[in-house]
C-alpha positions in Angstrom: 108.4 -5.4 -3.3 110.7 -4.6 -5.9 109.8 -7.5 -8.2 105.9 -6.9 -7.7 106.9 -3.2 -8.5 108.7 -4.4 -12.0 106.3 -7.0 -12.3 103.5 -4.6 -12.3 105.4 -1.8 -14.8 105.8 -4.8 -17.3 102.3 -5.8 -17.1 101.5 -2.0 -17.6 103.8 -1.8 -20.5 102.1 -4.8 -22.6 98.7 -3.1 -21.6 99.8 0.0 -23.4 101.6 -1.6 -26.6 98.6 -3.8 -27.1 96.0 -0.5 -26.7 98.5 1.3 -29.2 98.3 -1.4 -31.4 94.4 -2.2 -31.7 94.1 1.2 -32.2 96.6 1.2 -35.1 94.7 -1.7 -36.4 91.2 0.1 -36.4 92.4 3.1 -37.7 93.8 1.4 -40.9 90.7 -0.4 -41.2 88.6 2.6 -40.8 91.2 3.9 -43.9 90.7 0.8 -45.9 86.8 1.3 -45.6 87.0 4.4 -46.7 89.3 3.9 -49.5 87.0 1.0 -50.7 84.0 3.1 -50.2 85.8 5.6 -52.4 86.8 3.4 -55.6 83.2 1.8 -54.9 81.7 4.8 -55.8 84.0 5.8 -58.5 83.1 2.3 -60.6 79.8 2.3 -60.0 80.0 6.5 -61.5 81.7 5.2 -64.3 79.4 2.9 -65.2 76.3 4.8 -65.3 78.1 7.6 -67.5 79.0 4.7 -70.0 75.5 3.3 -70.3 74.0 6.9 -69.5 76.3 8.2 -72.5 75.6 4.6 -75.1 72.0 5.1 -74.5 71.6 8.7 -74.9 73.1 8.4 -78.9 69.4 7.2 -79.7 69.8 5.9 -82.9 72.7 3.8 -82.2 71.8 2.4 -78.8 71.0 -0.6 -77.2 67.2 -1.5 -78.3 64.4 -0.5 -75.7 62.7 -4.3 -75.7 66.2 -5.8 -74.6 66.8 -3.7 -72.3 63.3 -4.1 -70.8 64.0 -8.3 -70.9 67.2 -7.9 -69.3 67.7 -9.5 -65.7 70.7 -8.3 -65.1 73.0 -5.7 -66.7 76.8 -5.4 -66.7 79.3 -2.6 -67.3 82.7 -2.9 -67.6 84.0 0.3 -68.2 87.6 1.2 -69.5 89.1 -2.4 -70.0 92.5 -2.1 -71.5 93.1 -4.8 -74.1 96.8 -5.6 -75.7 99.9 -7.1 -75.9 102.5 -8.0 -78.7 101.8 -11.7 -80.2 100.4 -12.9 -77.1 97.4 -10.3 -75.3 95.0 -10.2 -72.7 92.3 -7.9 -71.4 91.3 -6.9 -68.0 89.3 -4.7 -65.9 86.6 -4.5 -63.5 82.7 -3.4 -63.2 79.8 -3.7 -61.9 76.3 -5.9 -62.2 72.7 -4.9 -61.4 69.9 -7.5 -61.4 66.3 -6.2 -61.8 64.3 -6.4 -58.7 60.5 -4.9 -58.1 60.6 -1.8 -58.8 64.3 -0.9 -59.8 67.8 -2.7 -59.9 69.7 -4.0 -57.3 72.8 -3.1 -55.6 75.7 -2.9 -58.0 78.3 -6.2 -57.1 81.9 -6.0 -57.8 83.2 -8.0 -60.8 86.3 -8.3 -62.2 86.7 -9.1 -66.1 90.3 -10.6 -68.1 90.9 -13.2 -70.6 94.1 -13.7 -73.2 94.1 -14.1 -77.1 96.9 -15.2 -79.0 97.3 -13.5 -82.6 98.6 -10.8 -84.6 98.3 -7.7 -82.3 100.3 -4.9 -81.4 99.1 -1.9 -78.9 96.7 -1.2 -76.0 93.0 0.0 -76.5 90.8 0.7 -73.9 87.5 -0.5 -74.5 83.8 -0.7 -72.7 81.7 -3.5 -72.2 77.9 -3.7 -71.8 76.6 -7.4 -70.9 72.9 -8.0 -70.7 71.6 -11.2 -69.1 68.7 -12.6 -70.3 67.2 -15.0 -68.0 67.5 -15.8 -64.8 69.6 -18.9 -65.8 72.0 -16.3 -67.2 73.0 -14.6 -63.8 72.9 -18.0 -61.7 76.0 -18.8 -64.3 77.4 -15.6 -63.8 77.3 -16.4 -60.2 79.8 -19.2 -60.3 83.4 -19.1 -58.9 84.6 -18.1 -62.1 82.5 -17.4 -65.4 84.1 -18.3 -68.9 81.7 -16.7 -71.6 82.0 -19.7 -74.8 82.8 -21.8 -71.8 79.9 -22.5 -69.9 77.6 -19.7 -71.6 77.8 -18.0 -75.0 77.3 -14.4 -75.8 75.3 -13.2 -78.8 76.2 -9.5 -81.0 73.7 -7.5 -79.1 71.6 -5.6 -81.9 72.1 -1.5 -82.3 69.7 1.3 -82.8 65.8 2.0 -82.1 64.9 0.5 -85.4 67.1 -2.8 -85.0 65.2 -6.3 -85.5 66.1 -8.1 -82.3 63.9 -11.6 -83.3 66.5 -13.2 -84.9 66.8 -17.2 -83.4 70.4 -16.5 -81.8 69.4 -13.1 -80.5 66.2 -14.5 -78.9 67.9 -17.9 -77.8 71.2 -16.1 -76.7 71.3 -16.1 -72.5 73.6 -13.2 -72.9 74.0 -10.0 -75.5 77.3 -8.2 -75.3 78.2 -4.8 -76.8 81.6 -3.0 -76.9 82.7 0.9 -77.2 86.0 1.4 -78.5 87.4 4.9 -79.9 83.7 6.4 -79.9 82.4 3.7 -82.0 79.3 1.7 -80.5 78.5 -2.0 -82.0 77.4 -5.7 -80.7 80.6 -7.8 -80.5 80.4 -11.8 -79.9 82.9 -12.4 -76.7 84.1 -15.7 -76.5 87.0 -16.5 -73.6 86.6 -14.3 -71.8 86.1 -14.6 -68.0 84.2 -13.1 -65.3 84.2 -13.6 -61.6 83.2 -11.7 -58.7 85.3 -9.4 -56.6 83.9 -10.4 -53.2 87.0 -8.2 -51.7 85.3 -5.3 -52.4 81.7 -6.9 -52.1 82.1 -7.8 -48.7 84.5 -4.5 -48.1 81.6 -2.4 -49.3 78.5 -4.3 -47.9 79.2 -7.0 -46.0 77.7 -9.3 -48.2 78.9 -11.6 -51.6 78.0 -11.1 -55.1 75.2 -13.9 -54.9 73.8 -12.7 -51.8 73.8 -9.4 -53.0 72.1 -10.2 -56.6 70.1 -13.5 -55.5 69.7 -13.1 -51.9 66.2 -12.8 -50.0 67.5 -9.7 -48.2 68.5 -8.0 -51.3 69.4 -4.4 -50.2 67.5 -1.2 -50.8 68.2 1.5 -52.4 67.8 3.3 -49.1 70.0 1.0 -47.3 73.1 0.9 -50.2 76.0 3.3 -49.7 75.3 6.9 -50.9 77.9 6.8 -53.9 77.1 3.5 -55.3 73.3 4.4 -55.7 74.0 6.4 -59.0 73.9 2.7 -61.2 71.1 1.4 -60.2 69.2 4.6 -60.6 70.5 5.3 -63.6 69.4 2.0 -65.2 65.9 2.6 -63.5 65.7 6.2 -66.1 65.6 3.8 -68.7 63.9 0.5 -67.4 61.6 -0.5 -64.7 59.5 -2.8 -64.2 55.8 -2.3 -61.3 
């Protein structure tokens, strides 16, 4: 009787660790979600006040025809570049692709790449990436994406009254632009790397980066979490296709 007895409190006790720890377990999930859902929102914020701010400085902004080719448009906001003799840069953004009606769901990217040179400091810089054709964004979707590896990235032309018809802007898959110290101009990027950050992807909507910008189920505005909305929308002010 006595052994069923201690049988039966030991049995209890693993019952009760085992509850204390599943419940530990969800609970930092649930904080991890959160947190994600948090930064999530705060990227895709940043993002739309970059382009938001670029595209309101009319005369040196990105030209309305480009930005009404597009498929897909990048910001990378705050990416600290620097280093002494040998630098890098990294940071992370996010990526809409145009879909009836609006712009996607923003995926999580991450951005970095070295250079070796005369350089001293750290500057904090924003990129703007627009995507061209669909062939563009299927590169983008790769593992890892080296821009002058596998694609190049044309100066992106500046200002309402700026000629875009030039053969390398017109053949060019992608246009890139930087900000740095208030100053707004097309800058040719070349290794420089780009892959997605399917942590937070799948964190934030259970999905990857390709399902997410190619999939048949893309999601709807409706359907994408509240704080991450303000991208997409914000990208619809100034394009949109019916």
């Amino acid at each position: 009787m006595r052994l069923v007895k201690g049988t039966f409190l030991f049995a209890l006790g693993v019952c009760l660790l085992s509850s204390v720890f599943i419940t530990a377990s969800a609970q930092q999930g649930r904080e991890r979600s959160t947190k994600k859902g948090r930064a999530a929102a705060e990227q895709s914020s940043r993002a739309a006040r970059v382009f938001d701010q670029i595209m309101g400085t009319r005369e040196k902004s990105i030209p309305q025809d480009l930005i009404d080719r597009a498929e897909a448009v990048a910001v990378f906001p705050g990416v600290l570049k620097g280093g002494f003799i040998v630098g890098g840069r990294g940071g992370s953004g996010v990526i809409s692709r145009r879909v009836a009606g609006g712009w996607s769901a923003p995926a999580f990217f991450d951005l970095g790449g070295g250079s070796i040179g005369l350089q001293i400091g750290v500057a904090s810089t924003d990129y703007i990436l627009l995507f061209m054709n669909d062939r563009a964004v299927e590169s983008l979707l790769n593992d890892k994406f080296e821009i002058g590896g596998e694609g190049s990235a044309a100066a992106g032309p500046v200002g309402r009254s700026a000629s875009a018809s030039t053969d390398a802007r017109l053949n060019a898959q992608i246009l890139s632009y930087s900000r740095s110290k208030g100053a707004f101009a097309g800058l040719e990027l070349k290794g420089v790397v780009i892959k997605p950050d399917n942590e937070d992807n799948l964190q934030v909507y259970g999905m990857n980066a390709r399902d997410i910008l190619t999939g048949a189920d893309k999601i709807s505005l409706e359907k994408m979490p509240e704080g991450v909305r303000v991208f997409p929308l914000t990208l619809s002010r100034y394009s949109k296709r019916h």
